[in-house]
N, C-alpha and C positions, 0 to 999 in steps of 0.2 A: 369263320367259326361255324361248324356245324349248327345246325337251329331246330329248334322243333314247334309243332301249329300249338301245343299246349300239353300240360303238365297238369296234374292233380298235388294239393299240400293238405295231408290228412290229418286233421287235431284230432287227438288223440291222449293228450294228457294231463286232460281235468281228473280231479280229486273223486267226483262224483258222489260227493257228503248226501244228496236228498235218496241216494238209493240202501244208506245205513249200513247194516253190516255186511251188504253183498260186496262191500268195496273199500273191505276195511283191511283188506291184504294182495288188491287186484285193481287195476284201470280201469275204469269203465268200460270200455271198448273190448274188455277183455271179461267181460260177463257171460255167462252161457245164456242161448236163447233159444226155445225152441228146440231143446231133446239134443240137437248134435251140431250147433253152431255154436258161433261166439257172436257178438254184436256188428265187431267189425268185418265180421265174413262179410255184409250188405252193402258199405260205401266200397271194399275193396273189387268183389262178383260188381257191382255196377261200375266200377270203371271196366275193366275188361271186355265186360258187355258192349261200352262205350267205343271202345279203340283206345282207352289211354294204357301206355304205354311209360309213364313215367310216372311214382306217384313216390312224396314221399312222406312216413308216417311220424309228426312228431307227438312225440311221448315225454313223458315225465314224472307223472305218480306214480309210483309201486310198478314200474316198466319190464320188470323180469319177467315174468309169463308173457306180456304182450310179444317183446321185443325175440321171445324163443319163439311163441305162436306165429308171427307171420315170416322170422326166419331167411331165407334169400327169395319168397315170393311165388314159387313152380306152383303152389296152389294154384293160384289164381295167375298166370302167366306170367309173372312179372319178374323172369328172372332176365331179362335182356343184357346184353354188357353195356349196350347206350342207353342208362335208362334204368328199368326194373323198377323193386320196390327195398326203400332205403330207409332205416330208420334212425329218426333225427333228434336223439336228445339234447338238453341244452349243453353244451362244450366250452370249454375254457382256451382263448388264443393268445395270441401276443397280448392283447391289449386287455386279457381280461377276460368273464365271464358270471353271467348270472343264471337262475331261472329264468325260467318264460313266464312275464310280468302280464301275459292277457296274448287274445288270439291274433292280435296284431303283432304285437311282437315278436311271439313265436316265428313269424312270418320274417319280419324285418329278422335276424335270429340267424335265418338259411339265405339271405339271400345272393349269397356264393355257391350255394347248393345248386339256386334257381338258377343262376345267370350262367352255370356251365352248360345248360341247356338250351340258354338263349328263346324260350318261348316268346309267339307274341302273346298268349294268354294263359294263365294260370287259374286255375279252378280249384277255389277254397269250397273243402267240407268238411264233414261232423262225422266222429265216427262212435254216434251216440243214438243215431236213429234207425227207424227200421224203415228202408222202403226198396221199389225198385225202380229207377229212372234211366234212363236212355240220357246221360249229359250229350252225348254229340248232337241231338236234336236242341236242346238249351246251347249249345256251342253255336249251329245255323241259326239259329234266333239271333243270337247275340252281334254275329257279324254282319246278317240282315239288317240288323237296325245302327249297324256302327255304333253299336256302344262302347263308353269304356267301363262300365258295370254292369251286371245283369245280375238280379236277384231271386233268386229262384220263391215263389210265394204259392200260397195253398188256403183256401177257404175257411176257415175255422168256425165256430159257433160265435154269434155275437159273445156269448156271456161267457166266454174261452178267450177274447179277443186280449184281452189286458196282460195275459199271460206271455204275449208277448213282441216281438219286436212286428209295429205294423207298418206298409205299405199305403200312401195316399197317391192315387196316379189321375193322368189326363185318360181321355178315348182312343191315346194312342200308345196308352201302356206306359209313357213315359212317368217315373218316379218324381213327385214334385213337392213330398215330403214323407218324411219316415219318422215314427214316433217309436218308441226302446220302450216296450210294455205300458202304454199312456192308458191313466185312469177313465177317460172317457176317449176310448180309439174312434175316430172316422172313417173307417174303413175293416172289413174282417179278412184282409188281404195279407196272412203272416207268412213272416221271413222263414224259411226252411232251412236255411241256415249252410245255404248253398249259393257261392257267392264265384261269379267268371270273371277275373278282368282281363284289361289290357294289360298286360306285363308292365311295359315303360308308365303308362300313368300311376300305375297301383306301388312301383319301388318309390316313385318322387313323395307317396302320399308316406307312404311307410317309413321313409328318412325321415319328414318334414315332422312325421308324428313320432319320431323317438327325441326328437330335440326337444318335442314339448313337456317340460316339467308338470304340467298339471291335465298332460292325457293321464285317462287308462289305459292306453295303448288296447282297445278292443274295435276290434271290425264296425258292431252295431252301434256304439254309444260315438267314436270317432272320425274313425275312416269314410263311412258313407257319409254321416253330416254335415264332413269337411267337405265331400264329392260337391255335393249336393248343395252346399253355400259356394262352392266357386261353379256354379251352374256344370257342372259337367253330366256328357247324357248317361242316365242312369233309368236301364228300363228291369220292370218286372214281367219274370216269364209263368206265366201259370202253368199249375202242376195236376192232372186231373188224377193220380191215381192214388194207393194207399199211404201213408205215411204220418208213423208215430216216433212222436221224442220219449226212449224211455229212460229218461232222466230220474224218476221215481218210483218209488215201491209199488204203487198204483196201478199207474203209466206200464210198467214193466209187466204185470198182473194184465194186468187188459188187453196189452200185445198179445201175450200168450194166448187168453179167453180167445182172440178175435180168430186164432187159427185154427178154433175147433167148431165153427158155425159149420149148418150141412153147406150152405154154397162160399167158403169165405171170400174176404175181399182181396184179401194176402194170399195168395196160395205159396208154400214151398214146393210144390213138385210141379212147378211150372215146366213143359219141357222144352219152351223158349227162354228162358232167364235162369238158369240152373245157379244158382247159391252154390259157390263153391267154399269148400272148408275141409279143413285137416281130419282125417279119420280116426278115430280111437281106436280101432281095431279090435274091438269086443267081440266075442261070440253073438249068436242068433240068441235073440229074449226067449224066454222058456213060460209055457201060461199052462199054469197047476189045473188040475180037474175041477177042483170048484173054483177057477178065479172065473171072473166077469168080469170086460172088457169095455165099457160104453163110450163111443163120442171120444177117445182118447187118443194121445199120440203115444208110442211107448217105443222104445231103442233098444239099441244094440244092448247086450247083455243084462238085462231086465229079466229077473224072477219073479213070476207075478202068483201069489197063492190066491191073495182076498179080491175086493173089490177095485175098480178105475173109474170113476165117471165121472168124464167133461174132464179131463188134468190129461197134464203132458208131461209126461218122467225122460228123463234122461237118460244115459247110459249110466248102464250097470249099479241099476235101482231093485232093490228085495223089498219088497210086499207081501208081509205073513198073512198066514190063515186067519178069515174072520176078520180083517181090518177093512178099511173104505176110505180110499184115498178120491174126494169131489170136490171140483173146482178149484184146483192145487197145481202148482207146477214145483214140481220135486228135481232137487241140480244133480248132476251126478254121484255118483258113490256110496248114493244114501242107504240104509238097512232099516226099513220100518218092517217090528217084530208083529207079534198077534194078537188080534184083539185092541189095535189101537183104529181112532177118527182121524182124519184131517180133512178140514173141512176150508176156501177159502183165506189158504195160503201158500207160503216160500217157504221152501226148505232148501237151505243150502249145500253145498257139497258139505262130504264124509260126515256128515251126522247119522247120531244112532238114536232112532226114536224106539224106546222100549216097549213092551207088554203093556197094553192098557191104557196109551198115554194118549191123552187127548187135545186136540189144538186145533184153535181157530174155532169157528161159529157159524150159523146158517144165515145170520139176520143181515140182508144182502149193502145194509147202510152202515156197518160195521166195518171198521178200518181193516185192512187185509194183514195177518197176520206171518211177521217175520222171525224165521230159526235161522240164528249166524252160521255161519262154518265150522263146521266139525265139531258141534255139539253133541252132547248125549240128553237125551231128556226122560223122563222117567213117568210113570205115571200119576205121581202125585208134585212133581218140580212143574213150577210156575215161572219162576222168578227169568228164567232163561228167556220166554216166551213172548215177545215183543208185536204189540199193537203197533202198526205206523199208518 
């Protein structure tokens, strides 16, 4: 049987409740980011980048736009006949069928998927984050040290540390315990939520853990703790470069912010790691005689009359006379009229922000304010206008 050195398994079908109305008709993964990406354009351009060559994406929440957007894979190369990129909702067989009960499962789920390809390692990711990593470098790690886990980890701020799943290692990077968001963490060494194994240890963990009636069937909370009490080696790989979870409305805000500093730390026009993603095919943006342009990213078919500064618009975004859209990222198809603020927030697609209408706040400890999908807002409607 044909074999391959390794395989990517891309989760992709959380609900994604902490990012509110930007996902109240779409996948996470399926967020726009950054004027002319999606989110998942990041894990799938870094495999590529990688060499893999097989990836597949499982999906489940609101899956229709995802499962059109990545399509048979020729974005990002993945259209192979051995291989490519395959997309794996939960499925009903002889013996039945459920959702996918957590990221382990999903896992156990396909592992007919997996085993047509006979990997010896499989590379569990997130297609919830923004970065750009080279996995084949984590792959030579990983067989350097004969692991049968590698965990991909990143430095966090002590007082970010609880937030999430942490890393306790020896001086020789070996994992010797791991805590799942622990109130007092030992270490600021967090999981990135990028996990390599060995194919054959990770299928016996992933049976052993569907029989158990009182798993959660989840990666962090199970599978490695299980590794990890039957001593198996389990090393973390450090990660020097940028990378944000934007799981939340915040988080998602910040991303944005971080890509309009003068030096960033993210760049997208990298012209070593090129982000690849589906094109909308808009016209050239169009910039009126009195608009003013600051610190902005602005796209393909962009009408700009009034003001932009520090915000990133999407495609085929109108900006009337006399408005000032600052520290904002606006989703595609939006139409803000003339004379309106935004100041310090989301606006999500095909919404219509009227004449005069004002939203969001300057006062920088102020929650960032969210507009659902395809609202109209008006200049004296509040009720719509959501603090998160």
């Amino acid at each position: 049987m044909a074999s391959k050195k390794w395989i990517a398994m891309l989760l992709a079908g959380g609900q994604g409740s902490r990012l509110g109305e930007l996902t109240s008709g779409l996948a996470k993964p399926a967020v726009p980011f950054g004027g002319k990406y999606r989110i998942i354009d990041f894990p799938l351009s870094n495999c590529t980048h990688s060499g893999i060559d097989t990836v597949g994406v499982l999906t489940q929440y609101q899956p229709h736009l995802l499962n059109d957007y990545v399509g048979n894979g020729k974005v990002w190369d993945l259209d192979s006949d051995f291989g490519g990129v395959s997309v794996l909702p939960p499925y009903k067989g002889k013996d039945g069928g459920e959702w996918y009960k957590g990221t382990a499962n999903a896992v156990y789920q396909n592992i007919q998927y997996i085993d047509r390809y006979n990997p010896e390692n499989v590379l569990i990711i997130s297609g919830d984050h923004i970065y750009k990593m080279d996995y084949s470098k984590m792959l030579a790690y990983h067989i350097e040290k004969r692991s049968q886990a590698t965990i991909a980890v990143i430095q966090v701020p002590w007082q970010e540390a609880s937030r999430f799943g942490i890393m306790n290692t020896n001086d020789n990077q070996k994992i010797i315990e791991f805590d799942e968001k622990p109130e007092y963490p030992k270490s600021n060494l967090a999981s990135m939520g990028v996990y390599l194994f060995n194919w054959k240890t990770l299928r016996s963990y992933l049976i052993d853990d569907e029989r158990d009636l009182t798993s959660e069937h989840d990666f962090g909370k199970n599978i490695i703790p299980n590794m990890l009490e039957d001593r198996k080696h389990l090393y973390a790989y450090h990660f020097e470069g940028y990378w944000k979870d934007v799981g939340t409305v915040e988080s998602l805000w910040e991303a944005h912010m971080d890509l309009l500093e003068v030096n960033p730390q993210f760049q997208l026009d990298d012209p070593n790691w090129k982000v690849f993603a589906r094109n909308a095919n808009h016209p050239p943006h169009y910039i009126g005689e009195e608009a003013v342009i600051k610190q902005s990213l602005t796209n393909e078919g962009c009408m700009i009359y009034g003001t932009v500064d520090h915000s990133v618009l999407s495609y085929n975004v109108q900006v009337g006379y006399n408005s000032t859209i600052k520290d904002s990222v606006i989703m595609p198809n939006v139409h803000i009229g003339d004379n309106v603020h935004i100041e310090r927030a989301i606006i999500d697609s095909n919404c219509v922000i009227e004449d005069g209408a004002v939203i969001g706040n300057s006062n920088p400890s102020a929650k960032i304010t969210l507009i659902g999908e395809g609202q109209t807002i008006t200049s004296t409607d509040q009720k719509k206008i959501t603090n998160i």
